[in-house]
BALOBA-1460 file (C-alpha; in Angstrom, 3 decimals):
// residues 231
<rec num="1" residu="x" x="7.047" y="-49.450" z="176.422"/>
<rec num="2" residu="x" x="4.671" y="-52.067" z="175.132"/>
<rec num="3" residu="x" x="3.205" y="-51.286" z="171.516"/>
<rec num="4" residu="x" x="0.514" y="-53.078" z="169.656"/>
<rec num="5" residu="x" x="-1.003" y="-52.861" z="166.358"/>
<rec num="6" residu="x" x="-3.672" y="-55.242" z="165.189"/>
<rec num="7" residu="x" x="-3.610" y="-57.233" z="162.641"/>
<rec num="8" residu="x" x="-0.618" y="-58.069" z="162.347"/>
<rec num="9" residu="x" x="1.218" y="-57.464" z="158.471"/>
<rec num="10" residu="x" x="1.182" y="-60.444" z="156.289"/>
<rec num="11" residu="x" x="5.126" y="-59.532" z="155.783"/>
<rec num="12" residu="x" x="5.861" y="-60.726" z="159.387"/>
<rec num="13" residu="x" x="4.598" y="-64.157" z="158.759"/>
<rec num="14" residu="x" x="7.416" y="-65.267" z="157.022"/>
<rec num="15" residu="x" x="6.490" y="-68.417" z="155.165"/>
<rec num="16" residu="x" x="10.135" y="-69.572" z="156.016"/>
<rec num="17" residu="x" x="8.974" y="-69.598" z="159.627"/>
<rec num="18" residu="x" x="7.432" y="-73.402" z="160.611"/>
<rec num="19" residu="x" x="4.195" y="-71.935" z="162.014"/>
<rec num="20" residu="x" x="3.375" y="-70.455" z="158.731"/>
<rec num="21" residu="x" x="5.262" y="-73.221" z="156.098"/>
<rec num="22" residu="x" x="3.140" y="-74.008" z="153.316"/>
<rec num="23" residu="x" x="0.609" y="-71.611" z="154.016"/>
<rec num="24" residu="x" x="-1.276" y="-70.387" z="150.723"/>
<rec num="25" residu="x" x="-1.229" y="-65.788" z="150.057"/>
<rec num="26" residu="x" x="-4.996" y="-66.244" z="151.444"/>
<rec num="27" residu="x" x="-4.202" y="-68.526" z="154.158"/>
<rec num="28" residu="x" x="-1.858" y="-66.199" z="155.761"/>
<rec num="29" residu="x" x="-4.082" y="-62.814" z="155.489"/>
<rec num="30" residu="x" x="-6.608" y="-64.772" z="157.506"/>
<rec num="31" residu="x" x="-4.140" y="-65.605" z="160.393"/>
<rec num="32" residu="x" x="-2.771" y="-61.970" z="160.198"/>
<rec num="33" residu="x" x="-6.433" y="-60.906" z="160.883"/>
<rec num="34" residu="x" x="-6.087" y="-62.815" z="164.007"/>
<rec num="35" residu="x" x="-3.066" y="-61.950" z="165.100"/>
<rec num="36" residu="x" x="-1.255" y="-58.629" z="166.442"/>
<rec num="37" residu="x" x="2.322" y="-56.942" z="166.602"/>
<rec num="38" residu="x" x="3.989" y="-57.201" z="169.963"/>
<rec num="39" residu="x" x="6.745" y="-54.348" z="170.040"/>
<rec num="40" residu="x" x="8.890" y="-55.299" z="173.081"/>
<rec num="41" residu="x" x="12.106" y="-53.814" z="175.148"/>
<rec num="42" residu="x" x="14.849" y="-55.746" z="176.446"/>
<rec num="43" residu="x" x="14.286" y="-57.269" z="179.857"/>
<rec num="44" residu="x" x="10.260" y="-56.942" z="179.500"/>
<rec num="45" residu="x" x="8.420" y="-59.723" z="179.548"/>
<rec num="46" residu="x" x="6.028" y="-61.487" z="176.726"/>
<rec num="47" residu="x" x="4.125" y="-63.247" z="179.701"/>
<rec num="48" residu="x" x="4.606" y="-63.872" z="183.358"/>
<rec num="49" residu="x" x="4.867" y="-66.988" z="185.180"/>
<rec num="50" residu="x" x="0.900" y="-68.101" z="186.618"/>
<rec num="51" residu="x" x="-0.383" y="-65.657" z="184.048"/>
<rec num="52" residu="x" x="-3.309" y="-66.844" z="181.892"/>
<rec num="53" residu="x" x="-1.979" y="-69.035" z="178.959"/>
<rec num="54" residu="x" x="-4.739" y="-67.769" z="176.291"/>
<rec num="55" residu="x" x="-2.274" y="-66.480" z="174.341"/>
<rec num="56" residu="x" x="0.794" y="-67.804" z="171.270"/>
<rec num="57" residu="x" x="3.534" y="-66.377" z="170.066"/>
<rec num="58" residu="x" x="5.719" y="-66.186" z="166.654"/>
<rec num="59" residu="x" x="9.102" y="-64.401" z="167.374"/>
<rec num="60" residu="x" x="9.564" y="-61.805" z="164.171"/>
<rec num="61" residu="x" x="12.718" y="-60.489" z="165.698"/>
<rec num="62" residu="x" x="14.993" y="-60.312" z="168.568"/>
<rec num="63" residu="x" x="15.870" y="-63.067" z="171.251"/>
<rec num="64" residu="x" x="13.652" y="-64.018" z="174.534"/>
<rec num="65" residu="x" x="14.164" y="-66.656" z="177.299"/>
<rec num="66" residu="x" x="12.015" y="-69.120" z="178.901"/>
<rec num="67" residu="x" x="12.328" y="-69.350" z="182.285"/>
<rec num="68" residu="x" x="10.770" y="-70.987" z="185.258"/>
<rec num="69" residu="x" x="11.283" y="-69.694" z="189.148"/>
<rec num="70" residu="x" x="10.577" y="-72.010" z="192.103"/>
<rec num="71" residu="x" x="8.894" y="-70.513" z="195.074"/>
<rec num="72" residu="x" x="12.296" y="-70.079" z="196.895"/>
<rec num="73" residu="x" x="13.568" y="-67.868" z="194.086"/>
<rec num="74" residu="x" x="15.744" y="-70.540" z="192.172"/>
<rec num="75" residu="x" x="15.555" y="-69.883" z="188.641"/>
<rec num="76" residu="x" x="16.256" y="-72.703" z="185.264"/>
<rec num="77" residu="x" x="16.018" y="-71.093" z="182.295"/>
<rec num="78" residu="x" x="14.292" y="-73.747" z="180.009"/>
<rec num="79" residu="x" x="14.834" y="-72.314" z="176.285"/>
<rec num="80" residu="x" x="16.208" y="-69.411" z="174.445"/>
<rec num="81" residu="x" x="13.855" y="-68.504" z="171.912"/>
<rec num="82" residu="x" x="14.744" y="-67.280" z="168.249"/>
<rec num="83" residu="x" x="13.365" y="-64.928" z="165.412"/>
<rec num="84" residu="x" x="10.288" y="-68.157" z="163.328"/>
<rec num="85" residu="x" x="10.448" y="-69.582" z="166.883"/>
<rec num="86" residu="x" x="6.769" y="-70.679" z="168.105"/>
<rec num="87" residu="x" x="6.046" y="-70.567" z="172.137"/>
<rec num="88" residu="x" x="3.092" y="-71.017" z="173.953"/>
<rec num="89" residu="x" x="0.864" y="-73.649" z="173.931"/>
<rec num="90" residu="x" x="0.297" y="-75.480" z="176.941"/>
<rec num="91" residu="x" x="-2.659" y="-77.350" z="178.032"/>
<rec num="92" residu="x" x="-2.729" y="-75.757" z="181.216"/>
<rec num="93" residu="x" x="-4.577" y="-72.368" z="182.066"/>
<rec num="94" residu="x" x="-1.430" y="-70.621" z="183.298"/>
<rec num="95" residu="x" x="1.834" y="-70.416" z="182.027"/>
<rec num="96" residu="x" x="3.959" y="-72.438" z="184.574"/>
<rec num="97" residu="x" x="7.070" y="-70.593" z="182.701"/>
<rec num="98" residu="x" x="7.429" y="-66.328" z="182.221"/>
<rec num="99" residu="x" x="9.372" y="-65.849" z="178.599"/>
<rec num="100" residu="x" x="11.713" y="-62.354" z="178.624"/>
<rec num="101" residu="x" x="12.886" y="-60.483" z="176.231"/>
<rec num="102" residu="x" x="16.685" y="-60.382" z="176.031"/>
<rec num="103" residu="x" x="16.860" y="-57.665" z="173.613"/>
<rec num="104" residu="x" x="14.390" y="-55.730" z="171.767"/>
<rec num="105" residu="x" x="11.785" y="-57.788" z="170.046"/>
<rec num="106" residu="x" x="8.790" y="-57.851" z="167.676"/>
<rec num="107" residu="x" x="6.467" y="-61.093" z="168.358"/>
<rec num="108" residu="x" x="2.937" y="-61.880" z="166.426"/>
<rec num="109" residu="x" x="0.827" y="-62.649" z="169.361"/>
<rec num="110" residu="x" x="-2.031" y="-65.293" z="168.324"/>
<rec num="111" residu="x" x="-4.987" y="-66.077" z="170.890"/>
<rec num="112" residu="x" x="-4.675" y="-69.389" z="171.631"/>
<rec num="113" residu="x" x="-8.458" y="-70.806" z="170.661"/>
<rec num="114" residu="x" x="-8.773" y="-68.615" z="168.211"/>
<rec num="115" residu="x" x="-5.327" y="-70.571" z="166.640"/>
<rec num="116" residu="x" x="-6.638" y="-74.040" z="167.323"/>
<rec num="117" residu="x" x="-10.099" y="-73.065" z="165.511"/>
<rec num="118" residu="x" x="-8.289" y="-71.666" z="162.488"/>
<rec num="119" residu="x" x="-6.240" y="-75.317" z="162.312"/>
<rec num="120" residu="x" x="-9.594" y="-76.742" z="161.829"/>
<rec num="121" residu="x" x="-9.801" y="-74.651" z="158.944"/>
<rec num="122" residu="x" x="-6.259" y="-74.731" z="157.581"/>
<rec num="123" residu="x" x="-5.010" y="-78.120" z="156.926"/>
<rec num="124" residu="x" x="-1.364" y="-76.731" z="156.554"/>
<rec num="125" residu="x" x="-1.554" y="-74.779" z="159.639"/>
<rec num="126" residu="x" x="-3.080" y="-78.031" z="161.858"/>
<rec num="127" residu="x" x="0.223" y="-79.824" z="160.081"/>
<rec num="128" residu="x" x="2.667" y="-76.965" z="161.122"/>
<rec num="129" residu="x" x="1.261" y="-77.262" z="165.323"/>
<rec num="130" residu="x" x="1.536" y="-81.176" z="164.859"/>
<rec num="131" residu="x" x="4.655" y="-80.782" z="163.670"/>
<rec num="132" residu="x" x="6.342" y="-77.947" z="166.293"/>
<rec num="133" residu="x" x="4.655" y="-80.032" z="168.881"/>
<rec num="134" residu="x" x="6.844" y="-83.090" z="168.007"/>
<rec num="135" residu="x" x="10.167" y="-80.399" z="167.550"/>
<rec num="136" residu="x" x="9.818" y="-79.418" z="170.892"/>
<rec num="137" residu="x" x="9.504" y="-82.370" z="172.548"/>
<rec num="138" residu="x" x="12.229" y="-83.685" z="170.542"/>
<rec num="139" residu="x" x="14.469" y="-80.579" z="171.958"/>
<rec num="140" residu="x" x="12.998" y="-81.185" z="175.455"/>
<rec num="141" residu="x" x="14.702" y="-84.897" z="175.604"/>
<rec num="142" residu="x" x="17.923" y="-83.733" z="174.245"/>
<rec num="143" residu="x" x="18.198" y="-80.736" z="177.022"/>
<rec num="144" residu="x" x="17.003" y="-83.680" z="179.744"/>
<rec num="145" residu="x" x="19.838" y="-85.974" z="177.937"/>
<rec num="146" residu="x" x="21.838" y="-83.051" z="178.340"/>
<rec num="147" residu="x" x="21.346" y="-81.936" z="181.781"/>
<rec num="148" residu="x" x="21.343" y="-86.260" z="183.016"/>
<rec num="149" residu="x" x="24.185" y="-87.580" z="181.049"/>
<rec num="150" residu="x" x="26.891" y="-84.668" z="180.163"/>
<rec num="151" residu="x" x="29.736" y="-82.941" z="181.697"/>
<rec num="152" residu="x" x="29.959" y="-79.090" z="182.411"/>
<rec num="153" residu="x" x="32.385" y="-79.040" z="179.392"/>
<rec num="154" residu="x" x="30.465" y="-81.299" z="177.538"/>
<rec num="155" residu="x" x="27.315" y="-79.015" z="178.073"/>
<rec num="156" residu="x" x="29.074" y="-75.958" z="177.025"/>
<rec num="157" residu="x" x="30.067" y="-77.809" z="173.358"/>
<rec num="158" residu="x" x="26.378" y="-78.870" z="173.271"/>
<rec num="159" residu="x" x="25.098" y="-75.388" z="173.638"/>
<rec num="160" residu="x" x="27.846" y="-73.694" z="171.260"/>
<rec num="161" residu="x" x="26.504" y="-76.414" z="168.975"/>
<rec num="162" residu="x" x="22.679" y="-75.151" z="169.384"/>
<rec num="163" residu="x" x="23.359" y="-72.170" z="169.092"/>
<rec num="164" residu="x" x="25.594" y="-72.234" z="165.824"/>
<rec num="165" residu="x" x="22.406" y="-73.559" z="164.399"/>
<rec num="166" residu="x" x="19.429" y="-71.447" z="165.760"/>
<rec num="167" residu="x" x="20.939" y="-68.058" z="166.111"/>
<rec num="168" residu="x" x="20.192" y="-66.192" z="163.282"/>
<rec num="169" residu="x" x="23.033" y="-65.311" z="160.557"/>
<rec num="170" residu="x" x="25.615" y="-66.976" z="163.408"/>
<rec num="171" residu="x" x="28.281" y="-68.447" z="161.748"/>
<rec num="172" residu="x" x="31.387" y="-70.672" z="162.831"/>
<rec num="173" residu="x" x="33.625" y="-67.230" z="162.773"/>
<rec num="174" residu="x" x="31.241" y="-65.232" z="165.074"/>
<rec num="175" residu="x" x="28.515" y="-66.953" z="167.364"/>
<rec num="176" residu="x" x="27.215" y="-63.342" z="169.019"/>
<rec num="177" residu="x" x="25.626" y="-64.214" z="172.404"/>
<rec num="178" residu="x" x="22.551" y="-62.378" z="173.819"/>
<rec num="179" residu="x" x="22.664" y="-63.714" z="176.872"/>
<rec num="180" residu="x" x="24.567" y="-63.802" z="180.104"/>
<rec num="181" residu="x" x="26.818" y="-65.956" z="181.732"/>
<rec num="182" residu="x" x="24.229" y="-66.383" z="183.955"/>
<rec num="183" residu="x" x="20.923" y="-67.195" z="181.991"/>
<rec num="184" residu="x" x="23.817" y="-69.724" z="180.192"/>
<rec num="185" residu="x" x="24.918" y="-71.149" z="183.882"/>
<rec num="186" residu="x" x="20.665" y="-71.472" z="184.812"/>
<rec num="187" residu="x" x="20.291" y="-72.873" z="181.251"/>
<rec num="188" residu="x" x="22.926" y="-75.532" z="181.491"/>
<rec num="189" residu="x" x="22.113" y="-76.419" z="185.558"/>
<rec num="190" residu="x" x="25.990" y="-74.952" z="186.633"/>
<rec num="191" residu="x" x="26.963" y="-72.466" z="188.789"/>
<rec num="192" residu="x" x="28.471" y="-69.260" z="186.923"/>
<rec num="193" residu="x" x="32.439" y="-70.157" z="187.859"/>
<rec num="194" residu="x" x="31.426" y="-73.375" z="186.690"/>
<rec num="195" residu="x" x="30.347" y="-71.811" z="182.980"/>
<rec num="196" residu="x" x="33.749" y="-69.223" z="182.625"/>
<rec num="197" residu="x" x="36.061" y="-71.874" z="183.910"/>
<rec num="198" residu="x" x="34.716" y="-74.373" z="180.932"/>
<rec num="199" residu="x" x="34.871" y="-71.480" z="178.427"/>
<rec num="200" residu="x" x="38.281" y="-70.762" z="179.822"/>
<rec num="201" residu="x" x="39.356" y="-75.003" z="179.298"/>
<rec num="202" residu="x" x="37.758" y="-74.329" z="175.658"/>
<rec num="203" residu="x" x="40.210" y="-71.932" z="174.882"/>
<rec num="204" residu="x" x="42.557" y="-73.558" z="175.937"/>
<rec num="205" residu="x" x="42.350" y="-76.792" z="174.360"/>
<rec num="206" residu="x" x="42.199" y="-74.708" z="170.906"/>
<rec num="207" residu="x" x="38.081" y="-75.376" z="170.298"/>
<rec num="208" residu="x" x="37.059" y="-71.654" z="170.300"/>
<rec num="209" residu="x" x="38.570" y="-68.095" z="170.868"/>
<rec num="210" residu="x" x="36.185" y="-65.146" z="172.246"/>
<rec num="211" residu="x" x="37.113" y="-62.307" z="170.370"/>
<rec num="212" residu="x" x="34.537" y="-60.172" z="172.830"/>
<rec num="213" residu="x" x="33.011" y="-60.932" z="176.057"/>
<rec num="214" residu="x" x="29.909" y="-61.762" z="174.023"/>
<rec num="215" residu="x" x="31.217" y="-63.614" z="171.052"/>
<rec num="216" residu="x" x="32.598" y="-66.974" z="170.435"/>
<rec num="217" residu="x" x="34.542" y="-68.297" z="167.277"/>
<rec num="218" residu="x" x="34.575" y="-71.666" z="166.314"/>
<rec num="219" residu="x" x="38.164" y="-73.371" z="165.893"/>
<rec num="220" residu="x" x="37.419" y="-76.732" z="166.396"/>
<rec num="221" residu="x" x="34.242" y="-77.615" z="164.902"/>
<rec num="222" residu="x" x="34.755" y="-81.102" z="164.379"/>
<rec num="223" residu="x" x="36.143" y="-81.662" z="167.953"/>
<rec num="224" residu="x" x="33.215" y="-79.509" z="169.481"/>
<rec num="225" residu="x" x="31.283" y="-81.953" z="167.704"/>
<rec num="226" residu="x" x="32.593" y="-84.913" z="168.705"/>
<rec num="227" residu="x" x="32.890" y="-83.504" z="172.845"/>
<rec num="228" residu="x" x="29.064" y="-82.960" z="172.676"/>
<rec num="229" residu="x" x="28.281" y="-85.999" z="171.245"/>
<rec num="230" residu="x" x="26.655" y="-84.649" z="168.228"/>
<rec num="231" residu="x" x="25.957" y="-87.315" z="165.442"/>
């Protein structure tokens, strides 16, 4: 069930978070008076593909996914998105992409103008957008580098690798992984045999051990590295 409460507590804009980085205690109460608390389930969705795209959002907690599905039902997931993650903006109308939860969630939810307008007022704030603008489209050329250039095995290193980095409190001993081995097969553009039969070659080659269907530890890091091509 969908909750919301508006505005949004100062608390959950974490100044840690890029969105909100260098934000001033006065700066922020004004964006929390524009903003509102998304309480979300697992599987339910923060917007739907074609929906109106007048709205931004801050993940506070949880995991979603960004995903995109063609007209014959094929589906690439585009981005896993992470608690100080920012998702949204788009300069058309609709979202061409729906974003789902993948486990419960909390999201500030920002109307889109209403953002841009309070940029004009808030230096910082126009810096932060500038700023996550240029991080995603840095991220989008290393997924098409990625997807162009790299093996299935290489693919599966380069996503351990991500997520080492962006999952919160992950750590080379336990990556925990809240999704499937199908969002990861629609993520990485390979079939789901394809994805198992990699992390199967992983283990086997000594780079990682799954302690749990959902967990990977990290043996190997400098090898995992090196296989995904990480400088």
């Amino acid at each position: 069930m969908l909750s919301l409460t508006n505005p949004v507590a100062t608390s959950a804009l974490n100044s840690q978070y890029l969105l909100f980085k260098n934000l001033t205690d006065a700066e922020l109460q004004d964006l929390a008076q524009h903003s509102r608390l998304r309480i979300q389930e697992r599987h339910q969705y923060l917007c739907m593909q074609h929906s109106p795209s007048d709205r931004v959002f801050n993940m506070v907690s949880g995991v979603a996914m960004v995903e995109r599905i063609s007209t014959a039902g094929r589906r690439q997931v585009l981005a896993f998105v992470f608690p100080g993650d920012f998702i949204g903006l788009s300069n058309s109308p609709y979202f061409e992409y729906g974003i789902r939860c993948l486990s419960g969630a909390s999201v500030c939810e920002f109307n889109r103008r209403d953002l841009y307008l309070l940029s004009e007022k808030i230096p910082s704030l126009k810096a932060n957008l500038k700023f996550i603008r240029a991080l995603v489209q840095q991220l989008t050329f290393d997924q098409l580098y990625m997807l162009g250039q790299m093996t299935a095995y290489e693919r599966i290193c380069f996503m351990i690798i991500e997520l080492l980095h962006r999952i919160p409190g992950a750590t080379y001993d336990c990556i925990e992984l809240p999704m499937t081995r199908a969002d990861i097969a629609d993520y990485l553009g390979l079939t789901v045999e394809t994805v198992s039969r990699s992390l199967s070659k992983l283990k086997r080659d000594g780079l990682i051990a799954t302690p749990t269907s959902t967990s990977i530890r990290v043996l190997d890091r400098e090898e995992l590295e090196a296989v995904a091509n990480i400088q």
